[in-house]
C-alpha positions as CSV (number, residue, x, y, z in Angstrom):
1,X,0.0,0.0,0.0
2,X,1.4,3.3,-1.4
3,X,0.3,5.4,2.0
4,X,2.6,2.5,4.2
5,X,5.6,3.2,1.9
6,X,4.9,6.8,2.3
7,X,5.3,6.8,6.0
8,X,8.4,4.4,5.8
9,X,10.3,6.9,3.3
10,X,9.0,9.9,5.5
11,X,11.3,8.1,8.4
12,X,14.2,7.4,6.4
13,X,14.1,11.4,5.3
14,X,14.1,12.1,8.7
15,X,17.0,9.5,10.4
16,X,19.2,11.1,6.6
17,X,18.5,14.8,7.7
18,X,19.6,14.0,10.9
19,X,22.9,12.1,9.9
20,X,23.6,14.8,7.5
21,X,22.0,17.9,8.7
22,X,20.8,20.2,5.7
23,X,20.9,18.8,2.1
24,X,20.1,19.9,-1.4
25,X,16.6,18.1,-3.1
26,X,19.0,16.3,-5.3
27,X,21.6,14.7,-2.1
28,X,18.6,13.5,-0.8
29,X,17.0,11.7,-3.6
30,X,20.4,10.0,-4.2
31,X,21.3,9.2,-0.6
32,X,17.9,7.5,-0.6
33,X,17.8,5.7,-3.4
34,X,14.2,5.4,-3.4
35,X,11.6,6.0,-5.9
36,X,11.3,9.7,-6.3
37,X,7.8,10.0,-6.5
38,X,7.5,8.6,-3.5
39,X,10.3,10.6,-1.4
40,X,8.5,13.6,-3.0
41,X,5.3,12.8,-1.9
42,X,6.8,11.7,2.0
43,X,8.8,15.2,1.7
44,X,5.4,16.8,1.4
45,X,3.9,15.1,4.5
46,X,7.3,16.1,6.4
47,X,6.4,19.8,5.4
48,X,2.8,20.4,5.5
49,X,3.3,18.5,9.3
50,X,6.2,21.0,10.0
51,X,8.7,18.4,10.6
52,X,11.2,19.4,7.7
53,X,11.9,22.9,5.8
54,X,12.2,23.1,2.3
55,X,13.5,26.2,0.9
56,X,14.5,27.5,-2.6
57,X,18.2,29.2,-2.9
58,X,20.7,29.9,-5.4
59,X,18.5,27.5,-8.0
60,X,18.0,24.2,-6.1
61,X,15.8,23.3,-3.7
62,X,17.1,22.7,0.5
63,X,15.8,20.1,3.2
64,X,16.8,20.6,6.5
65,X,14.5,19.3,10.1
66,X,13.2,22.1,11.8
């Protein structure tokens, strides 16, 4: 079930953010290796639930946990 994967990915964002600290959109796709659909849509969930920041700077896209 897509929704059960979504949750997974949404932990491994957060245990990756926390080993690495702040990361480009592109670090964190390939540091995951997942689908990335899916770490998209598990960002997304991270965000709107405040648990992650995304911001745009210089032309790419930045994760860090809040």
């Amino acid at each position: 079930m897509i929704i059960t994967e979504i949750g997974i990915v949404a932990g491994e964002i957060w245990h990756y953010l926390d080993q690495h600290g702040e990361v480009s959109l592109p670090q964190l796709l390939e540091g995951l290796g997942n689908r990335k659909e899916v770490i998209l849509m598990s960002l997304g969930w991270l965000a709107r639930e405040g648990h992650v920041l995304v911001r745009y700077e210089k032309n790419e896209y930045r994760v860090n946990l809040r």
